[in-house]
BANU-342659 format. One record per residue (C-alpha): x, y, z; residue in three letters. Coordinates in nm, 2 decimals. Example, Ala and Ser with C-alpha at 12.3 -4.5 7.8 and 13.67 -1.06 7.14 Angstrom:
BEGIN
1.23 -0.45 0.78 ALA .
1.37 -0.11 0.71 SER .
END
This chain:
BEGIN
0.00 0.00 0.00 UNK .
0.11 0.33 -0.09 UNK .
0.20 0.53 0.18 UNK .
-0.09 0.84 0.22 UNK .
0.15 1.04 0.43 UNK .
0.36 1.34 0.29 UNK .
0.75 1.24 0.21 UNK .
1.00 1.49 0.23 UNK .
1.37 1.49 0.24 UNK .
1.59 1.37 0.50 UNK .
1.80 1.66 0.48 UNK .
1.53 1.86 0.65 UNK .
1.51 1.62 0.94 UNK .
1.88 1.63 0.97 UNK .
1.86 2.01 0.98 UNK .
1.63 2.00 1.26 UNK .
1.31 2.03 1.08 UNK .
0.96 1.87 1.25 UNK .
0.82 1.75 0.96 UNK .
1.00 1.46 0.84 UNK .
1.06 1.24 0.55 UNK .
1.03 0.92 0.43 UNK .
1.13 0.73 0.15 UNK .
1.52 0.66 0.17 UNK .
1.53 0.29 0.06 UNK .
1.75 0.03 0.13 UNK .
1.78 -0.05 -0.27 UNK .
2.11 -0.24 -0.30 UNK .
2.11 -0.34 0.07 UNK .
2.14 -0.76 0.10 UNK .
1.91 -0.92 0.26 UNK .
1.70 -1.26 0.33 UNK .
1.63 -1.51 0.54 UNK .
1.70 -1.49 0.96 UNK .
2.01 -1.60 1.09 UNK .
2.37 -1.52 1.08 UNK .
2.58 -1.52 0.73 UNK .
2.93 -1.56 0.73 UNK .
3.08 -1.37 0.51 UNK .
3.46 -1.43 0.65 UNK .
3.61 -1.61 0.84 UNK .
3.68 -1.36 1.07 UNK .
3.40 -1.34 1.31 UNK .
3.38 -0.97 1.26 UNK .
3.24 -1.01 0.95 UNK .
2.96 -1.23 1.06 UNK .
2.58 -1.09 0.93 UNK .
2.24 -1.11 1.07 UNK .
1.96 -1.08 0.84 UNK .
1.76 -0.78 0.88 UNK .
1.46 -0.82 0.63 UNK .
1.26 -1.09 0.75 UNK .
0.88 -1.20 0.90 UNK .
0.97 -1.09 1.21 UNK .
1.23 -0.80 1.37 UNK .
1.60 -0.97 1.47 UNK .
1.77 -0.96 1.78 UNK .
1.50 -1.19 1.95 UNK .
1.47 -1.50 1.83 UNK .
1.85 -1.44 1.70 UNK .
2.11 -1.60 1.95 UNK .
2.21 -1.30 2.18 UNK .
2.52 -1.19 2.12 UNK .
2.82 -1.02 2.36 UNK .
2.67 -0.68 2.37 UNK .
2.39 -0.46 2.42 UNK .
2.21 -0.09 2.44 UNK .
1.90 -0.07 2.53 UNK .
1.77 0.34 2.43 UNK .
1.51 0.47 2.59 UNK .
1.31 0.81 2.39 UNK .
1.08 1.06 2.45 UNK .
0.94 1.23 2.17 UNK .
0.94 1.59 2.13 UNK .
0.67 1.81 2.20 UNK .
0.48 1.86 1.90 UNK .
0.55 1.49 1.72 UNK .
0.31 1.37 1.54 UNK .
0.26 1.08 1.32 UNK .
0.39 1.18 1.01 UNK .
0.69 1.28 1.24 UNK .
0.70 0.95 1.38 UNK .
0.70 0.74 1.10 UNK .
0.96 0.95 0.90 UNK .
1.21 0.89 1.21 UNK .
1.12 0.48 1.14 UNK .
1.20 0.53 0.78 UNK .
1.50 0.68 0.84 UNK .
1.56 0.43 1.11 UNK .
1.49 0.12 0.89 UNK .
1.74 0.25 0.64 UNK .
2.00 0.30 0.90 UNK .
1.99 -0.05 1.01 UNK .
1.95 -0.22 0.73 UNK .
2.29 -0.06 0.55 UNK .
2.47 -0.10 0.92 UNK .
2.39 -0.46 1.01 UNK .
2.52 -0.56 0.66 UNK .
2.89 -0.37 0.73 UNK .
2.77 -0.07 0.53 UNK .
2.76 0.26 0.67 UNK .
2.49 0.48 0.69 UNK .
2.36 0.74 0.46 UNK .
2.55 1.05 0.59 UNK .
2.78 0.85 0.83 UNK .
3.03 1.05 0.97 UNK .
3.26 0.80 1.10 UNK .
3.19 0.50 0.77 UNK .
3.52 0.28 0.91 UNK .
3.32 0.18 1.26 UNK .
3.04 0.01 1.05 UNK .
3.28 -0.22 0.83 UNK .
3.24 -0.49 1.15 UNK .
2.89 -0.56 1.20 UNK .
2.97 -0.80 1.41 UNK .
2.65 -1.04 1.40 UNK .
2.48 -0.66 1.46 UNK .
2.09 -0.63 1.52 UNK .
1.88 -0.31 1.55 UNK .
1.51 -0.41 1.70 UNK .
1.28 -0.12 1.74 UNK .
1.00 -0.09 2.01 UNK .
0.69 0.14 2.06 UNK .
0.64 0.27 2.40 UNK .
0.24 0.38 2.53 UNK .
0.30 0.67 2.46 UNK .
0.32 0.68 2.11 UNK .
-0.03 0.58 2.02 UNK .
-0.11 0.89 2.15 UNK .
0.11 1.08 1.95 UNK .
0.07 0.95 1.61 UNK .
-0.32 0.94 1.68 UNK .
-0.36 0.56 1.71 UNK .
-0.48 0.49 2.12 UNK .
-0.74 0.26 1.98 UNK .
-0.47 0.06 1.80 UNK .
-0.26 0.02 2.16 UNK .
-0.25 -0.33 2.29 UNK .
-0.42 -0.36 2.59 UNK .
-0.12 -0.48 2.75 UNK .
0.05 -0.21 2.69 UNK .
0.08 -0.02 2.95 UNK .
0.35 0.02 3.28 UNK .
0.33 -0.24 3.50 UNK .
0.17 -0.25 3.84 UNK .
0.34 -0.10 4.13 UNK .
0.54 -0.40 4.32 UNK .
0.64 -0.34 4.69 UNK .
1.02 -0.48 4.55 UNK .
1.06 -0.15 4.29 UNK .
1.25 0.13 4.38 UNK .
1.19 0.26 4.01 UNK .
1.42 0.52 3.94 UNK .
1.30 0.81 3.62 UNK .
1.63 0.82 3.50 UNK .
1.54 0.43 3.42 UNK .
1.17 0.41 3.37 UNK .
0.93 0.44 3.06 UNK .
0.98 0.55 2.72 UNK .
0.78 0.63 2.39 UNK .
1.03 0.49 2.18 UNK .
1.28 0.18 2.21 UNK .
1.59 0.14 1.99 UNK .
1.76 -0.24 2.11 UNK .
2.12 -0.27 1.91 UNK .
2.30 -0.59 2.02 UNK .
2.59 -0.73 1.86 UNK .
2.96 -0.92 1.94 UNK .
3.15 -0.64 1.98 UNK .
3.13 -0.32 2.17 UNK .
3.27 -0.11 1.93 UNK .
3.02 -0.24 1.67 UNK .
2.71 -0.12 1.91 UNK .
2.85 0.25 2.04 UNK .
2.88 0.35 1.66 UNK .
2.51 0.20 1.57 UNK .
2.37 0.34 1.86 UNK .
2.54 0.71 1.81 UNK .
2.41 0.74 1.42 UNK .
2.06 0.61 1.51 UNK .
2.04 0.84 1.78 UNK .
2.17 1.16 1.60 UNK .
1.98 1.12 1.30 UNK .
1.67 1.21 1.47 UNK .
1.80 1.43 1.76 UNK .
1.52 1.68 1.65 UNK .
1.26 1.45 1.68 UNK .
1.30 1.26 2.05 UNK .
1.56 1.34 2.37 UNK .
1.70 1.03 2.50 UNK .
1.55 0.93 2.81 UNK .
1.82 0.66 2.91 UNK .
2.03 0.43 2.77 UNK .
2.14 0.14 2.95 UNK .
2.43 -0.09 2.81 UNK .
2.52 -0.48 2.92 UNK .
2.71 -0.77 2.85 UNK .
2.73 -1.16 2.85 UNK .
2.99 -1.41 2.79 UNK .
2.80 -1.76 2.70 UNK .
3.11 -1.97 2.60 UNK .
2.96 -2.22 2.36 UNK .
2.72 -2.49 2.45 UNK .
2.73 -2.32 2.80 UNK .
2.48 -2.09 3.00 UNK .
2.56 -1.70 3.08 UNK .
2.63 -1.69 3.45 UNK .
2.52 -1.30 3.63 UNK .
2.76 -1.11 3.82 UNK .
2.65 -1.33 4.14 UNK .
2.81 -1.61 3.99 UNK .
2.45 -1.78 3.87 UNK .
2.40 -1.96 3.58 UNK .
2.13 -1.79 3.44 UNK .
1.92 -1.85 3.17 UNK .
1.85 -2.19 3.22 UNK .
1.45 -2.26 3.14 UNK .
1.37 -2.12 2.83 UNK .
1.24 -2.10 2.44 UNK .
1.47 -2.29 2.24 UNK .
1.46 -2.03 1.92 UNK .
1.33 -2.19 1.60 UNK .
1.02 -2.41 1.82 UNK .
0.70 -2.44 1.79 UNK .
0.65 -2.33 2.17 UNK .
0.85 -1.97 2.02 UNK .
0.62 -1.96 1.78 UNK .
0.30 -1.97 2.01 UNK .
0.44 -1.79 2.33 UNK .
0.65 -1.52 2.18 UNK .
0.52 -1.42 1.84 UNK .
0.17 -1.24 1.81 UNK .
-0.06 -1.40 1.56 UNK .
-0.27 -1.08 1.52 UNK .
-0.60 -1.23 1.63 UNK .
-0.62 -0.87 1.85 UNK .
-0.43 -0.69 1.71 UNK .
-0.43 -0.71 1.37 UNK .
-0.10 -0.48 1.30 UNK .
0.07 -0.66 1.53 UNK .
0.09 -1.03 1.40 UNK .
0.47 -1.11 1.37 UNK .
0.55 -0.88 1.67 UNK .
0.53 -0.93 2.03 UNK .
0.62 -0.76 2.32 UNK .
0.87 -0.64 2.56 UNK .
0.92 -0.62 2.95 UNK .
1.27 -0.46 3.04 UNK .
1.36 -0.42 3.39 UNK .
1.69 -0.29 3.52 UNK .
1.77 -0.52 3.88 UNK .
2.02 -0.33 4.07 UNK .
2.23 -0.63 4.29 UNK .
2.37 -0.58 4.63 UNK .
2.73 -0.77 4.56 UNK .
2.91 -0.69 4.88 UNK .
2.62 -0.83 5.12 UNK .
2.59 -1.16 4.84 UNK .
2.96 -1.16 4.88 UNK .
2.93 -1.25 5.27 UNK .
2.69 -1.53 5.17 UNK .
2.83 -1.89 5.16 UNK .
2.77 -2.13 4.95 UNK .
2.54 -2.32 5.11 UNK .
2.35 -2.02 5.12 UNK .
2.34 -1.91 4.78 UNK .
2.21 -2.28 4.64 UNK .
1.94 -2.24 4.88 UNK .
1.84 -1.87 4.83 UNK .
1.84 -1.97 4.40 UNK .
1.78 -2.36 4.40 UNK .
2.03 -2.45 4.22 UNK .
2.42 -2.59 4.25 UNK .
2.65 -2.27 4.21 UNK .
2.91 -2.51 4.05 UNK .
2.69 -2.67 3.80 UNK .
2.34 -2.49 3.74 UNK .
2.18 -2.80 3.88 UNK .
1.88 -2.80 4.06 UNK .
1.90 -2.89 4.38 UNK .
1.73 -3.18 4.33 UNK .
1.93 -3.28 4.03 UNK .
2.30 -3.34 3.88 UNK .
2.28 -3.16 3.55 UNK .
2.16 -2.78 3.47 UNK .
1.89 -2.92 3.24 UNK .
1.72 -3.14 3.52 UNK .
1.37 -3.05 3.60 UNK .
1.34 -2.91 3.95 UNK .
1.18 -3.14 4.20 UNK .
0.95 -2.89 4.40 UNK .
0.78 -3.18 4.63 UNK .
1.10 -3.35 4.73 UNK .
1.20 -3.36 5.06 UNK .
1.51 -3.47 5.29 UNK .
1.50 -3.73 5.57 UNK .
1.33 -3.46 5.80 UNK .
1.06 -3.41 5.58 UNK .
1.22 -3.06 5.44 UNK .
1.20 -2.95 5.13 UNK .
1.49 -2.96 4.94 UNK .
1.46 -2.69 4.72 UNK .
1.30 -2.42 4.96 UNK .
0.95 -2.29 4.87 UNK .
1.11 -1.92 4.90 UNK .
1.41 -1.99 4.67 UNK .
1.42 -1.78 4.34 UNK .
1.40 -2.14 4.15 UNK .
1.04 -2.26 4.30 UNK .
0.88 -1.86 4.28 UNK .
0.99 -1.81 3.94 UNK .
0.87 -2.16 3.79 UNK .
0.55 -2.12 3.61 UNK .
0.29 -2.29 3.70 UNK .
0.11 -2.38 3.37 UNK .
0.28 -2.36 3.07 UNK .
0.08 -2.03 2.96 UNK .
0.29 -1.86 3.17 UNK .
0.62 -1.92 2.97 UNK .
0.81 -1.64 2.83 UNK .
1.16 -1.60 2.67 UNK .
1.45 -1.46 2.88 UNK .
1.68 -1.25 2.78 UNK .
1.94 -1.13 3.03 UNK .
2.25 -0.92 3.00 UNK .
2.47 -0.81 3.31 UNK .
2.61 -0.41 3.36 UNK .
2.84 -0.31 3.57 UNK .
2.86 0.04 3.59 UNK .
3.06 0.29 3.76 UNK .
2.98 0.32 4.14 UNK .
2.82 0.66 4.27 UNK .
2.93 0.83 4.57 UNK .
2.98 0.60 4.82 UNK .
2.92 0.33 4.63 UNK .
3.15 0.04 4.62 UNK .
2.98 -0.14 4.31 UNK .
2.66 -0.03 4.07 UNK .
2.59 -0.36 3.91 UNK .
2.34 -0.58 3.84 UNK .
2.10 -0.73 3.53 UNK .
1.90 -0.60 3.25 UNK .
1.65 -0.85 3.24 UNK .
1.42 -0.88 2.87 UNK .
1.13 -1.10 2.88 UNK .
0.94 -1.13 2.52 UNK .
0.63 -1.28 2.51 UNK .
0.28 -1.23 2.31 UNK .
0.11 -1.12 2.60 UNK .
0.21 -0.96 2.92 UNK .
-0.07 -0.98 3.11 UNK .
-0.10 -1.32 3.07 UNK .
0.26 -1.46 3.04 UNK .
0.49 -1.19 3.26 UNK .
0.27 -1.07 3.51 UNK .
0.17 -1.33 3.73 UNK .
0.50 -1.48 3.78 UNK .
0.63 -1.15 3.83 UNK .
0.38 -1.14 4.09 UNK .
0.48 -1.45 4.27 UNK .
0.81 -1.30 4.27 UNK .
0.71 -0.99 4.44 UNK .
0.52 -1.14 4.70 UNK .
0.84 -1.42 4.80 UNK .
1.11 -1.48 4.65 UNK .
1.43 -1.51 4.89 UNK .
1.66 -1.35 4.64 UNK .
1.49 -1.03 4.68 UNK .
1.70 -0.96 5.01 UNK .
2.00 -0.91 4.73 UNK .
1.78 -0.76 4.41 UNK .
1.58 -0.43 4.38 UNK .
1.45 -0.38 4.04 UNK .
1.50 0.02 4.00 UNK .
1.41 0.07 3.62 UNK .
1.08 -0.05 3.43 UNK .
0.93 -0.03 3.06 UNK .
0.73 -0.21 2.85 UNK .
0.72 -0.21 2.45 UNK .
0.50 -0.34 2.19 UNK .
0.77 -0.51 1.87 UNK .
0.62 -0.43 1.58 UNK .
0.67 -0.70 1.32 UNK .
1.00 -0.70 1.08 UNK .
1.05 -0.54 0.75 UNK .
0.98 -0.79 0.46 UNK .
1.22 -0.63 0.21 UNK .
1.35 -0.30 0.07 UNK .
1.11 0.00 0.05 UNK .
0.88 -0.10 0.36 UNK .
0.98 0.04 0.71 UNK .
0.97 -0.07 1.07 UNK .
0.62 -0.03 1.18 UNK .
0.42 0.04 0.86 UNK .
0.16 -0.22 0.98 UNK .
0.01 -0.03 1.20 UNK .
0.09 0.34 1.03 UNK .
-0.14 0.15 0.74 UNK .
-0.36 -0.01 0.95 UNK .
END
């Protein structure tokens, strides 16, 4: 479908202009199915498709690196605005996560390494109500309750916009995230950005910066279960089938009281072996927890409290994919660490899927002594861009 809005140049955007354009095409740009391309041997090199059913950097196997970028959109945005910024967007991605720079890149040498780079683009509630569309918001979308656990800082919490850019090296994300980010500085301010990291050697689980394994229980990418628990069909929401949605919360970790904890300890608080990942009822990480067992006293052997038992869903509806990445930033005024998780969960519903084991977790859970989640959004994905000429988004700008 033709697109009904007006298109004028990027130049103007660039200049600092509201009104904003559209068409800059990706003509010329490769593209095809998901997954990673070698093109070298050098891992470097290494390409992740960015045309597809569905946006990458989900489903795609997360890499070393991450930004998550909050925006706000500037007073006065309104949906033409909005979906010349996710034109310009789309175009940006699609050149970098190839290795080709962006049109009007200032620094082109940065982008020769994409590095298994993904952009993934998320709208916040507040942009229905910019571009016009409330009636189009998901009913999910919206921020989530007030738990007595938060300590929800601003500087961490909400945003209209969402801009995820992962890939294997650091270098690779700093440049994708600074032209994104500048090429519609008149459009949005950032609210935050917040940056991790994982190391997952291969055939191995990331471990967080308590020393867990974490990560264990989740979608395998490419299943059927992905299919039905993280991708929306549409049935709802019609713009949105070939999206799904995204809970980020930011868990500050107190290191230096964990660090005073013993062993013993730590298995009990989690549920699971520090050496191995395994439940506690179990030798290997992949063992399914044993929630009724009990010792020779009659005591449960994986406590009731532990993180393990309060996070484990209780009917398979209430699965969702996790995502997690550790930061470690530096320490404020007498601070002795600032660390902790970014935790993603992506699922097709939140209400259904996130909230009431978030819930659970609230209520008990004995790791919450040590965690304290201080930042929280939520973001609807739209689905991915089928090929050069479409943008991020158009679904429901069409709708």
């Amino acid at each position: 479908m033709a697109d009904p809005l007006p298109r004028l140049s990027r130049r103007r955007l660039l200049g600092g202009g509201a009104a904003v354009a559209g068409a800059v095409g990706a003509a010329g740009i490769g593209w095809g199915a998901a997954g990673a391309t070698r093109l070298d041997s050098d891992d470097g090199l290494d390409v992740v498709a960015f045309h597809g059913a569905h946006q990458a950097g989900i489903e795609t196997t997360p890499p070393g690196h991450v930004a998550f970028v909050g925006f706000d959109l500037a007073p006065g945005v309104d949906r033409a605005d909005i979906v010349g910024l996710l034109r310009i967007w789309t175009d940006d991605a699609a050149r970098l996560t190839t290795g080709a720079p962006a049109l009007a890149d200032t620094e082109p040498e940065l982008a020769a390494r994409p590095a298994r780079l993904t952009v993934t683009v998320g709208f916040g509630p507040g942009l229905f109500a910019a571009a016009g569309l409330p009636q189009l918001r998901p009913s999910w979308l919206r921020p989530l309750p007030d738990f007595p656990i938060d300590r929800l800082e601003p500087a961490y919490t909400g945003a209209d916009l969402l801009l995820q850019v992962c890939a294997e090296e650091a270098t690779t994300v700093a440049h994708a995230v600074r032209v994104l980010c500048k090429h519609v500085r008149s459009l949005v301010s950032v609210r935050w950005v917040q940056r991790g990291f994982r190391d997952e050697p291969k055939g191995r689980t990331m471990r967080n910066l308590m020393g867990q394994v974490d990560g264990t229980v989740n979608i395998a990418a490419g299943s059927v279960d992905f299919d039905r628990l993280v991708w929306d069909e549409g049935a709802s929401t019609p713009w949105l089938a070939g999206g799904t949605s995204l809970v980020l919360r930011r868990i500050a970790i107190d290191l230096d009281t964990w660090d005073e904890l013993d062993t013993d300890g730590r298995e009990l608080t989690v549920g699971r072996r520090v050496s191995s990942g395994a439940p506690l009822t179990g030798v290997d990480e992949f063992d399914e927890p044993d929630l009724t067992a009990v010792d020779r006293f009659g005591i449960p052997v994986i406590p009731p409290s532990s993180h393990v038992a309060r996070a484990r869903h209780t009917h398979d509806g209430e699965r969702f994919l996790r995502r997690a990445y550790n930061y470690d930033d530096a320490p404020g005024p007498g601070q002795l660490s600032n660390s902790g998780l970014l935790f993603a969960a992506y699922q097709r519903d939140i209400d259904v899927q996130f909230l009431p084991v978030q819930q659970r977790l609230a209520e008990v859970d004995a790791l919450n002594e040590w965690t304290t989640p201080v930042g929280s959004a939520v973001f609807a994905i739209p689905p991915g861009v089928a090929g050069p000429g479409e943008y991020l988004g158009q679904q429901l700008f069409e709708s």
